[in-house]
N, CA and C of each residue as an Amber inpcrd file, in Angstrom:
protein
   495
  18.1790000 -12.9390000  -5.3720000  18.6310000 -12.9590000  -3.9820000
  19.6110000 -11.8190000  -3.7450000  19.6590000 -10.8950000  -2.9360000
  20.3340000 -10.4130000  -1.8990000  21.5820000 -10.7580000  -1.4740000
  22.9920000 -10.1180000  -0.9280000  23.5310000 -10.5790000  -0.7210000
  23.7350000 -11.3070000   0.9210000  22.2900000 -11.2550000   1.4610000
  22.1850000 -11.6750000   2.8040000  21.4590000 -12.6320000   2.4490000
  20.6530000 -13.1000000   1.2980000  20.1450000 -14.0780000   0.9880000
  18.5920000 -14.3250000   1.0060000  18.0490000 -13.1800000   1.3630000
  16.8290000 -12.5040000   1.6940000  16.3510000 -12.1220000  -0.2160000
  15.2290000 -12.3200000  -0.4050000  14.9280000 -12.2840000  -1.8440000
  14.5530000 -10.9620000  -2.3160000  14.6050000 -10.7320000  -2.9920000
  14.6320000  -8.9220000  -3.5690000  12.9590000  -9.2180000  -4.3620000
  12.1310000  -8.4010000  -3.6840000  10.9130000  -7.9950000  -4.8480000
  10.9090000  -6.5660000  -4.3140000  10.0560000  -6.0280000  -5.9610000
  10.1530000  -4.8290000  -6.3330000   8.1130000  -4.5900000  -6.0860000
   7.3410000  -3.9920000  -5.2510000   6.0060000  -3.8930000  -5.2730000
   5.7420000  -2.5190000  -5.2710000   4.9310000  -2.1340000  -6.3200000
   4.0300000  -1.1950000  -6.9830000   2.4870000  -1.2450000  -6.3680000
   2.2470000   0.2350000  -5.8890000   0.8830000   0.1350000  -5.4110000
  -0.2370000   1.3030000  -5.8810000  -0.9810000   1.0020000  -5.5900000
  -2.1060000   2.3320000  -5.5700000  -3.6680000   2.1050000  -5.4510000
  -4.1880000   3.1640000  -4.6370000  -5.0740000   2.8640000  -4.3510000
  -6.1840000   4.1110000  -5.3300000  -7.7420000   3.8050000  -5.1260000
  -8.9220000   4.5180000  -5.9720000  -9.7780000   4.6550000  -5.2360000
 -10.6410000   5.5630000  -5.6750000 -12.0890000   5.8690000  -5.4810000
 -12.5410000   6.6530000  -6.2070000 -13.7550000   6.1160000  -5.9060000
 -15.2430000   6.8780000  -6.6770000 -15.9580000   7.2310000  -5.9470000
 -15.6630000   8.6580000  -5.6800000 -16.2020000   9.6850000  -4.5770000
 -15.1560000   9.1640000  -3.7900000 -15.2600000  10.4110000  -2.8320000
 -14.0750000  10.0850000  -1.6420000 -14.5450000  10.5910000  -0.2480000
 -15.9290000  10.2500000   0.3990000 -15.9480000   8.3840000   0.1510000
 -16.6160000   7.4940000  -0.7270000 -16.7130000   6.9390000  -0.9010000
 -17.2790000   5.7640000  -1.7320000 -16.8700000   4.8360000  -2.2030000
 -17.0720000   4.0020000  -3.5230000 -16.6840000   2.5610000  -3.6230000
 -15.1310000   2.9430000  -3.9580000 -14.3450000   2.0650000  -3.5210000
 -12.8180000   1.7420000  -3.5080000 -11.8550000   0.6820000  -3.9450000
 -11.2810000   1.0090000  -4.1620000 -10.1530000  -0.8290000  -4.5550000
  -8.1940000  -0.0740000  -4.6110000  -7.8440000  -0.9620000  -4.3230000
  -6.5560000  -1.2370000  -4.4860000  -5.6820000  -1.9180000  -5.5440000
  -4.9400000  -1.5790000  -6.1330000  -4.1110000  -2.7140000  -6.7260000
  -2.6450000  -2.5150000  -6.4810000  -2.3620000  -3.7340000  -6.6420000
  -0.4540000  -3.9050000  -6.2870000  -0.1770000  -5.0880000  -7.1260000
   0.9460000  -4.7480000  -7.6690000   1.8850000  -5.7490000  -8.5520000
   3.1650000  -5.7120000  -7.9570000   3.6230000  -7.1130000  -7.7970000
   4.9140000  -7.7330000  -7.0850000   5.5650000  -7.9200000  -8.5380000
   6.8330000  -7.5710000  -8.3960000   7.6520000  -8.3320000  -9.1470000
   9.1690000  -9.2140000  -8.5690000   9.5720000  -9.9540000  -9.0570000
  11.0500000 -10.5770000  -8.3780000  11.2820000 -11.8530000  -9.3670000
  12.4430000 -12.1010000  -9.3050000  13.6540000 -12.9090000 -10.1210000
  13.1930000 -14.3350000  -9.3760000  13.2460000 -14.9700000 -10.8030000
  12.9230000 -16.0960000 -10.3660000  14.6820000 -16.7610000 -10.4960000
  14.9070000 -18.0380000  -9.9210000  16.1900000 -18.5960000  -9.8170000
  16.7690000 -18.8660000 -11.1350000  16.0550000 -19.0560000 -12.0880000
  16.6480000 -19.0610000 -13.5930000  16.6230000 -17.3620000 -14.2610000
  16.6770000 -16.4750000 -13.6180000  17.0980000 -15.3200000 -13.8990000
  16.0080000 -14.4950000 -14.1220000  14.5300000 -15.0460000 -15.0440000
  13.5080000 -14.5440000 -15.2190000  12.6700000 -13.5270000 -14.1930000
  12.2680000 -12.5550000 -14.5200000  11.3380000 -11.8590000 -13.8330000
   9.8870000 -12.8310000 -13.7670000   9.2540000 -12.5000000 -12.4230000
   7.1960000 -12.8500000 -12.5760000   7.3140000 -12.0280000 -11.5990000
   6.0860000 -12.3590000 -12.3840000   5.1340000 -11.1380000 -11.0880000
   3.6270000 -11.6110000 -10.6700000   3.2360000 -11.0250000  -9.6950000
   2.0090000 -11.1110000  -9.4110000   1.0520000  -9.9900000  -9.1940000
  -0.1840000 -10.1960000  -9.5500000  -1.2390000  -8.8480000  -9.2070000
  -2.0940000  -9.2640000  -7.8120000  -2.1480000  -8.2390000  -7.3770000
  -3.4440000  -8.7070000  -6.2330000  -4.3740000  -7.1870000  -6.8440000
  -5.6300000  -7.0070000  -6.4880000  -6.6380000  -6.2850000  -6.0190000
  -8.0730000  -6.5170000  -5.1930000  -8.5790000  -5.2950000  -4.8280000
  -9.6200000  -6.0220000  -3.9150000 -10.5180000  -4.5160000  -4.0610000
 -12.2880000  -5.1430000  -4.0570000 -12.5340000  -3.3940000  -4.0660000
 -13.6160000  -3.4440000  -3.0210000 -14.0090000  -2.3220000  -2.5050000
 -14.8750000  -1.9740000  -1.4870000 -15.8150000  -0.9270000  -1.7890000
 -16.8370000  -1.2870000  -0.7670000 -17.8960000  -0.7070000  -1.3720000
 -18.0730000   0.9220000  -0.6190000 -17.7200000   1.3680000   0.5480000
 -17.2430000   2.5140000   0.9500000 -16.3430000   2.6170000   1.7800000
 -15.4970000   3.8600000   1.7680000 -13.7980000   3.8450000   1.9340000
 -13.5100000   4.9620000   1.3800000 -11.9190000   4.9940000   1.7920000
 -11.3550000   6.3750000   1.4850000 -10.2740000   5.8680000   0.4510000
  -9.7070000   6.9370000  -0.3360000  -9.1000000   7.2500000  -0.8840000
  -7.3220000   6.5650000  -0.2240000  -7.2950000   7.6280000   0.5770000
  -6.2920000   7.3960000   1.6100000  -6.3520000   5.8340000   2.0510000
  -7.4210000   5.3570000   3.1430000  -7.3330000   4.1200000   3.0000000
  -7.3210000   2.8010000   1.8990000  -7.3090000   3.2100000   0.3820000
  -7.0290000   2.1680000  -0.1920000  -5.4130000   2.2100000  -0.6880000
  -5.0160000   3.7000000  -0.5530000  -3.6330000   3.8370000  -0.7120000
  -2.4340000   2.7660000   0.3160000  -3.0350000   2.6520000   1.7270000
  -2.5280000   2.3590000   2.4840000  -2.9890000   0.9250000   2.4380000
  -4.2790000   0.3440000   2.0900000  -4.1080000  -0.9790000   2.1460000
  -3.6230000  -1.8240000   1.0690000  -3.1870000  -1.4620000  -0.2160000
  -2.6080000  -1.8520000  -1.1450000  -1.0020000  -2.2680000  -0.9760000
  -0.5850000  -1.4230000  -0.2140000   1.3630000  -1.9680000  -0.0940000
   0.8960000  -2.9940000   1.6560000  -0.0670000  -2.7650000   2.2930000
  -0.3990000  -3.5190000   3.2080000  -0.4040000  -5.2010000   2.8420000
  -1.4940000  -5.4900000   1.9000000  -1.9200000  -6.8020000   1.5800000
  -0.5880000  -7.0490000   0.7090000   0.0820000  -6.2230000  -0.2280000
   1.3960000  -6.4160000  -0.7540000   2.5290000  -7.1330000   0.0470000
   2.9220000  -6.5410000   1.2600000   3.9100000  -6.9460000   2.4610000
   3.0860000  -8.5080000   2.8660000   1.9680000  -8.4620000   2.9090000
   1.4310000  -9.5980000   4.2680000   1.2560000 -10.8160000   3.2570000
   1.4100000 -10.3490000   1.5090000   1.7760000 -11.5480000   0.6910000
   2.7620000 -12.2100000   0.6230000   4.1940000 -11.6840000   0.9990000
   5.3290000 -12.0000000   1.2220000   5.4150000 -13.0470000   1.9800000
   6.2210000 -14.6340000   1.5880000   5.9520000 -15.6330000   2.7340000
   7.2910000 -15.6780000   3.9090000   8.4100000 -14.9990000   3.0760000
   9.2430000 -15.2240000   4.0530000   9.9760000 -13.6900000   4.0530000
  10.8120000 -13.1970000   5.1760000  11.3250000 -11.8620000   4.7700000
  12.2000000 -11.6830000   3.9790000  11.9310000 -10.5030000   3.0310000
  12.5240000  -9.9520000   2.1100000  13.4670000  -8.8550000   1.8800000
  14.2660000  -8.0990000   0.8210000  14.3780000  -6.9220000   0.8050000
  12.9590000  -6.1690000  -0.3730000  12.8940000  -5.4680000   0.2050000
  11.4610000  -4.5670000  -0.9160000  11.7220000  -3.6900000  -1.1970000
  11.6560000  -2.7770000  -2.3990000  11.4680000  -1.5500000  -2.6190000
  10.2770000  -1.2160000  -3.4070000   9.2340000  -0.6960000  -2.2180000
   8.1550000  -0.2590000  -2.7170000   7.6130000   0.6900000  -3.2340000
   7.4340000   1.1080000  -4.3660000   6.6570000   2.6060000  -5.3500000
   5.4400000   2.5070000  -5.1770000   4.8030000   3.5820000  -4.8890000
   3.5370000   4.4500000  -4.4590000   3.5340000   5.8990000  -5.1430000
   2.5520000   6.4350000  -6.0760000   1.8330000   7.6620000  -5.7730000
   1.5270000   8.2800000  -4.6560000   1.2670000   7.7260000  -3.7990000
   0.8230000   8.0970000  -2.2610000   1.8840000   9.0640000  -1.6930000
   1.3330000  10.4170000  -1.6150000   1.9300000  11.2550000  -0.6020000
   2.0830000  10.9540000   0.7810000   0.7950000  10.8120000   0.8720000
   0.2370000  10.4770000   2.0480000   1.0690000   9.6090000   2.8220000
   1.2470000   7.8830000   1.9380000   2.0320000   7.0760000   2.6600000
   3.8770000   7.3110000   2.4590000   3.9850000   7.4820000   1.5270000
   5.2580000   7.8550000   1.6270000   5.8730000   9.0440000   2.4060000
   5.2330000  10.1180000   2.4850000   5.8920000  11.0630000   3.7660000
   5.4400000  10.7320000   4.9430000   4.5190000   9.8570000   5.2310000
   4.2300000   9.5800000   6.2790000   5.5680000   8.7150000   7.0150000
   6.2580000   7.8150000   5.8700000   6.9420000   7.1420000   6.1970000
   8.7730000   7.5710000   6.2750000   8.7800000   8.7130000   5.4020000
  10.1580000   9.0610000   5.1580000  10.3310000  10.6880000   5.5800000
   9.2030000  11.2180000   6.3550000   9.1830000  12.2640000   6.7140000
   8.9180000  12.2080000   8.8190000   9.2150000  10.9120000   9.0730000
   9.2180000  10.0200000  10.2890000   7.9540000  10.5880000  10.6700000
   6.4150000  10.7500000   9.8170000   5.0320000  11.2660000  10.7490000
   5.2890000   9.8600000  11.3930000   4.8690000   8.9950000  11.0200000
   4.4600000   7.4310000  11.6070000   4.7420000   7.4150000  13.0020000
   6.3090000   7.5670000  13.0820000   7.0600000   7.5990000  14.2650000
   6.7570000   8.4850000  15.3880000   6.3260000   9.6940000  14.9190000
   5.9980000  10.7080000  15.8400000   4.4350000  10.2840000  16.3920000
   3.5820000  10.1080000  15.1050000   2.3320000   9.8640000  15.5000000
   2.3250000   8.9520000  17.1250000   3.2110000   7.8330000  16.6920000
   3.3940000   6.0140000  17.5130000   4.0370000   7.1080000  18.4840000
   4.6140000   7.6100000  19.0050000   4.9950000   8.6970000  20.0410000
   4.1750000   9.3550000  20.7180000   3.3350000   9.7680000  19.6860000
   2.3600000  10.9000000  20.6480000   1.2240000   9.9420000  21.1040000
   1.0240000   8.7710000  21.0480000  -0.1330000   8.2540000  21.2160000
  -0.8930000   8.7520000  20.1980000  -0.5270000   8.4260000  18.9770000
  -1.3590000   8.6140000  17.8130000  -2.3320000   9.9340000  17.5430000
  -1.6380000  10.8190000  18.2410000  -1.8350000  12.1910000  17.8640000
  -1.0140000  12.9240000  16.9010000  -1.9600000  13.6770000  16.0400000
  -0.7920000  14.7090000  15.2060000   0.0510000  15.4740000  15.3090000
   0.2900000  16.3800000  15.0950000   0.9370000  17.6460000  15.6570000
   0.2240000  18.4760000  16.3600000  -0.8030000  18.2980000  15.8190000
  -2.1170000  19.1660000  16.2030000  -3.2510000  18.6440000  17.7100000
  -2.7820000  17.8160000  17.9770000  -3.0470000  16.9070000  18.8340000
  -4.6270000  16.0180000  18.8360000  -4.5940000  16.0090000  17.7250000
  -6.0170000  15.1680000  17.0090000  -5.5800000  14.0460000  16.6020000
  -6.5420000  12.9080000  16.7290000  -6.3350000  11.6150000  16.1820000
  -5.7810000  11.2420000  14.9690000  -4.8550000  10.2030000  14.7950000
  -4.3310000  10.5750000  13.1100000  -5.8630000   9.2050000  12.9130000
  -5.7680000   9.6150000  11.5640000  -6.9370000   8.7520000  10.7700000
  -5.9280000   7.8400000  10.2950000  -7.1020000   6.3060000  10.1440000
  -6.8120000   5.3930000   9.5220000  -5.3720000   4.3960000  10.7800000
  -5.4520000   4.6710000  11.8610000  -4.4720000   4.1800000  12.8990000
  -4.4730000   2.4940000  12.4410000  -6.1810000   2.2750000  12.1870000
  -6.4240000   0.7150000  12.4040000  -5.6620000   0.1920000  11.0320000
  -4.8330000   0.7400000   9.8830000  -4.2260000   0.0140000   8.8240000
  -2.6420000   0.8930000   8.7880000  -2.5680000   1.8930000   9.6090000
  -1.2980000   2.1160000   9.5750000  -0.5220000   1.4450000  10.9670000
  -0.7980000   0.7780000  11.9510000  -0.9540000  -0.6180000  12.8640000
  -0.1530000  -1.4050000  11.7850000  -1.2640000  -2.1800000  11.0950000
  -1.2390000  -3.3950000  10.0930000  -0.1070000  -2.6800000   9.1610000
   0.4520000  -1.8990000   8.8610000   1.3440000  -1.3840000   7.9160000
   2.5980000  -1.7890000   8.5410000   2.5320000  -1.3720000  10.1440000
   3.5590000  -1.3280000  10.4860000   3.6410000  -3.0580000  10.7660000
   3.0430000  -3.7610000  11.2990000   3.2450000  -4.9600000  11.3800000
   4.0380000  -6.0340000   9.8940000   3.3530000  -5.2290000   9.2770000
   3.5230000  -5.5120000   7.3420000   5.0430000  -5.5290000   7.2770000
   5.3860000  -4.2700000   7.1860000   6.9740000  -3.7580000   7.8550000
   7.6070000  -4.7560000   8.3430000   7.6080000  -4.6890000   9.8710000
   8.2750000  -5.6370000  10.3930000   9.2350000  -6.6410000  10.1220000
   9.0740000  -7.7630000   9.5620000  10.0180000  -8.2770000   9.1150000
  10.9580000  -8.2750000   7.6030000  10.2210000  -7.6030000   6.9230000
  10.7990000  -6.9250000   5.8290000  12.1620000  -5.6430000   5.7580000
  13.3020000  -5.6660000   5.0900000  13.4220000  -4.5160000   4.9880000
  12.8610000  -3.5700000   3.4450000  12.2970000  -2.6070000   4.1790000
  11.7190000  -1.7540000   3.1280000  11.5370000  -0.5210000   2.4940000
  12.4360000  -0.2440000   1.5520000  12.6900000   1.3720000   0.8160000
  11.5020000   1.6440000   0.1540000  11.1890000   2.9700000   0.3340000
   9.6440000   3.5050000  -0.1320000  10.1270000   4.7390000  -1.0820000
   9.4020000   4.4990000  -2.5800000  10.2090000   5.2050000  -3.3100000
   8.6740000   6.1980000  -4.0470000   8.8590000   7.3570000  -3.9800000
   7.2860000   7.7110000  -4.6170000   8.0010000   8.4400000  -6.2560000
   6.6750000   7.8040000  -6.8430000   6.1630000   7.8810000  -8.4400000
   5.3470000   8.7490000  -8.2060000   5.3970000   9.8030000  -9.9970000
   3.8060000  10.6210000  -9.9190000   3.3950000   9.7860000 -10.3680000
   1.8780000   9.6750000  -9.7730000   0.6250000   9.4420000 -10.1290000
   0.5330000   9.8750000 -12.0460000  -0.0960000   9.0100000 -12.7560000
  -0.8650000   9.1070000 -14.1020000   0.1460000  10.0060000 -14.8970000
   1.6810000   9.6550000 -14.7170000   2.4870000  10.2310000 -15.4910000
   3.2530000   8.9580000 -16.5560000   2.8620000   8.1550000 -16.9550000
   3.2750000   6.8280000 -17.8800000   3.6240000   5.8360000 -17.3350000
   3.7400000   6.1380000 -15.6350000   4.6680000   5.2020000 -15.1800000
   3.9820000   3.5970000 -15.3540000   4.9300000   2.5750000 -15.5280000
   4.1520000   1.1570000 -16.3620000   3.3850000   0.4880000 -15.4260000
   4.4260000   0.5480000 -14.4480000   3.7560000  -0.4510000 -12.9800000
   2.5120000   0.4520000 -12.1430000   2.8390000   1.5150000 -12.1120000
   2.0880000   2.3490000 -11.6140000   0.2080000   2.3740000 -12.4200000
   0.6720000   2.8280000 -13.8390000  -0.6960000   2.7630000 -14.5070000
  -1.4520000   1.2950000 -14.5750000  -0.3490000   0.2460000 -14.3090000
  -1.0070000  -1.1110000 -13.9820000  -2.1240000  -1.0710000 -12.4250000
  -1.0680000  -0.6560000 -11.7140000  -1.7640000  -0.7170000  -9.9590000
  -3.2960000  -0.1280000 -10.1430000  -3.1120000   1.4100000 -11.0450000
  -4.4640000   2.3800000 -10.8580000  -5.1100000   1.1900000 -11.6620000
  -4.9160000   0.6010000 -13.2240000  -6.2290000   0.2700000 -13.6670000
  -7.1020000  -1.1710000 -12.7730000  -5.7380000  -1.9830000 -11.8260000
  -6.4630000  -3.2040000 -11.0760000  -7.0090000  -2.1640000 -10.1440000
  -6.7920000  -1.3020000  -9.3170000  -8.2240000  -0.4260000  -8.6070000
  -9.5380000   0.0200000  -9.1750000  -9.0970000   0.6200000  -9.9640000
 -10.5660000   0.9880000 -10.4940000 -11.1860000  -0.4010000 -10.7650000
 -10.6710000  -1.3860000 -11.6440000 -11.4600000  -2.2110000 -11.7300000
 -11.7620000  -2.9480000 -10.6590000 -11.4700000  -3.0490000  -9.4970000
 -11.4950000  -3.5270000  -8.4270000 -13.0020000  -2.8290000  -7.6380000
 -12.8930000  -1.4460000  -7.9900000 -14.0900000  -0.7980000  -7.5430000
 -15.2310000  -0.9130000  -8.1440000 -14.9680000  -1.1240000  -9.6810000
 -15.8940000  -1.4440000 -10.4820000 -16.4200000  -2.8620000 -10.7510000
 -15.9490000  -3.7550000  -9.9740000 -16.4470000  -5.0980000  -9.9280000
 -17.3860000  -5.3760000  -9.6000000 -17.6840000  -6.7180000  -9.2050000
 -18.8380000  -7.3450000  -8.2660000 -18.2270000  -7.6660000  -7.0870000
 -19.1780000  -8.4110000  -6.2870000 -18.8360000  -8.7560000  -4.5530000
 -18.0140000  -7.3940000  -3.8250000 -18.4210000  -6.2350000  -3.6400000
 -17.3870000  -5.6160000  -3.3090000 -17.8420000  -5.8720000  -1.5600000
 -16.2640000  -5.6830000  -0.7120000 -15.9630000  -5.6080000   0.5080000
 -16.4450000  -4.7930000   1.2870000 -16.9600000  -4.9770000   2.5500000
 -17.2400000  -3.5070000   3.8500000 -15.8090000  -3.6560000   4.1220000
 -15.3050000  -2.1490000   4.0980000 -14.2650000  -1.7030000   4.7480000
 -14.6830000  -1.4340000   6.1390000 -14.3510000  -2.6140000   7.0970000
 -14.5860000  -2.7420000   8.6080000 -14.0200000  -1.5980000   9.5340000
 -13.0310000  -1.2730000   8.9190000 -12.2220000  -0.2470000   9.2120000
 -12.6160000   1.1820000   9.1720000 -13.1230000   1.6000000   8.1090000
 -13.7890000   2.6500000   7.4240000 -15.2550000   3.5500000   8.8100000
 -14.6910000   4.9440000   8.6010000 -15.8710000   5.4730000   9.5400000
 -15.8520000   6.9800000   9.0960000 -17.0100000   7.3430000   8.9840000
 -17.5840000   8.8110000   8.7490000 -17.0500000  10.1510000   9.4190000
 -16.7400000   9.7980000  10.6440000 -16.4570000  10.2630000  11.4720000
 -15.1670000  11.5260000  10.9580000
């Protein structure tokens, strides 16, 4: 616990693909203190059958936040350039400004899970801390191997979201 009383987890994410586009998955590991002092944790992943790269980056700390039952403090690690400057380099903010235009005045991609990101957000407070990618990191090389295997599973998901375009 926090000293506002709000529970402290620590979530690790990352997202995969095979081809970009093609089949996809996510993984994220929660960790947080249980009341007898102990750490647990939990894994989620999920894989899809075509998708981006980018979008599994972004739906991995997504389904991470929307696991949370009550609000928290978080500090979330990502590889993700993408999502982390998006978030600490205020694109998000500007994008949600321009009417979801870039700088460039083109549509930003992926609006329909950076929406749900921000909703994710919301009642959380949340520090976004970026890791390299496939440099030892523990939690990190955990997240990549539940993606891949996530992509490499059975039942995989239509990313509803997902478009060629």
């Amino acid at each position: 616990m926090t000293e506002d009383n709000k529970p402290y987890v620590e979530i690790y994410t990352d997202g995969a693909c095979s081809g970009n586009p093609g089949k996809g998955g996510y993984g994220a590991v929660l960790r947080y203190q249980k009341s007898d002092g102990n750490y647990a944790s939990k894994e989620l992943s999920e894989g899809f059958l075509n998708t981006t790269n980018n979008r599994m980056e972004l739906l991995a700390p997504i389904v991470a936040l929307e696991s949370l039952k009550k609000p928290c403090k978080v500090t979330l690690t990502s590889d993700s350039k993408y999502l982390i400057d998006a978030i600490e380099k205020k694109w998000l903010e500007s994008w949600q400004a321009k009417n979801w235009k870039t700088a460039g005045k083109k549509p930003v991609k992926n609006i329909d899970l950076w929406k749900r990101l921000i909703s994710a957000m919301d009642k959380h407070e949340v520090k976004f801390v970026w890791v390299k990618g496939h440099a030892g990191h523990e939690y990190n090389e955990i997240c990549d191997r539940l993606a891949v295997n996530a992509y490499n599973g059975d039942n995989l998901k239509i990313d509803e979201g997902f478009s060629d375009n």
